[in-house]
C-alpha positions in Angstrom: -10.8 -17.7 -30.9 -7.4 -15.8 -29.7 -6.9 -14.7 -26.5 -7.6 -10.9 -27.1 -10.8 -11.8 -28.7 -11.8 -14.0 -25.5 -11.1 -11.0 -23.7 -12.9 -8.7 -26.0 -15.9 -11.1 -25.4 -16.0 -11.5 -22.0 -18.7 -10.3 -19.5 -18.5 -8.0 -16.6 -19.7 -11.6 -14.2 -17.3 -13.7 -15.9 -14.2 -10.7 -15.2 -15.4 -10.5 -11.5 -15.3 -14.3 -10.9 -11.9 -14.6 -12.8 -10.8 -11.6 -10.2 -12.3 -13.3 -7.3 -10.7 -16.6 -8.0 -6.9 -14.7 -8.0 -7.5 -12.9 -5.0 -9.0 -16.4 -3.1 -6.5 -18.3 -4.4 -9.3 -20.8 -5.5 -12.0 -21.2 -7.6 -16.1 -20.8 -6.3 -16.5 -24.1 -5.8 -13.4 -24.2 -3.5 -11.0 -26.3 -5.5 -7.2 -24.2 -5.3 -6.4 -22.6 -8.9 -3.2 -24.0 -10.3 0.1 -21.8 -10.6 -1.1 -22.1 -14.6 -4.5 -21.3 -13.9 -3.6 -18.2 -11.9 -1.3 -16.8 -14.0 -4.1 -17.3 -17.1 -6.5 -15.6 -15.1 -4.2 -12.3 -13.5 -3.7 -11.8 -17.5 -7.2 -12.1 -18.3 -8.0 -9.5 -15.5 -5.2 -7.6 -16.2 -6.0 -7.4 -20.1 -9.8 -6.7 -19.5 -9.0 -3.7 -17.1 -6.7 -2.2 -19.8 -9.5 -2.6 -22.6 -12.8 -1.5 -20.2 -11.3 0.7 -17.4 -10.1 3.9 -16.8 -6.1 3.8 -15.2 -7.5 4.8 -11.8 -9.6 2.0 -11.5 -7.5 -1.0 -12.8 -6.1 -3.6 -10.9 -2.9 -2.5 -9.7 -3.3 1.3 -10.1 -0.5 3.7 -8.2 -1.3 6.8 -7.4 1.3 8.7 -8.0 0.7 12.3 -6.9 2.8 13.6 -4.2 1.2 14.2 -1.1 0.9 17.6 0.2 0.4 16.3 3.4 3.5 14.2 3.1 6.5 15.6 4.9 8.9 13.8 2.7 11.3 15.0 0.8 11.5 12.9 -2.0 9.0 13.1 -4.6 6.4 9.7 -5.4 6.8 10.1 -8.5 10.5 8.8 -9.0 11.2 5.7 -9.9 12.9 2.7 -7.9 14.2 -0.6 -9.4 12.0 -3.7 -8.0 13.9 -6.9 -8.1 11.2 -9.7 -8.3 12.3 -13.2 -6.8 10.6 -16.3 -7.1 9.6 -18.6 -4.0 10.3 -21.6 -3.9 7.5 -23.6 -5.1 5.5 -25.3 -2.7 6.2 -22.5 -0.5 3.5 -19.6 -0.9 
């Protein structure tokens, strides 16, 4: 079984645990997920969103309406450059 068919096979329990466990940091039981383990699970999460959710209500979802209330000028909708650095491991 592939990865997308894991996915494609998962249950709504097993997606909330896998969620729960990246937001914690650990798993039920207590034991600290792995850098390997959390990055398996975000994608799990991540993948299941894209194949069972709406946009609005995945993990990670922007909003990017402007504001009416907003008094800024500068419309949310353009886009900035993000420059991701890693931290030092050990160091999260």
């Amino acid at each position: 079984m592939n990865f997308k068919e894991m996915i494609d096979n998962m249950s709504p329990e097993v997606y909330t645990s896998l969620k729960q466990a990246v937001e914690l940091g650990k798993w039920p039981n207590g034991v600290r997920l792995t850098e390997e383990q959390t990055e398996l699970c975000l994608q799990a999460v991540i993948t299941y969103d894209y194949s069972n959710k709406t946009e609005k209500d995945r993990v990670g979802y922007i909003d990017t309406k402007v504001h009416d209330a907003c008094e800024s000028k500068t419309s949310t909708n353009e886009h900035e450059t993000i420059k991701w650095v890693d931290s030092p491991k050990g160091k999260i």
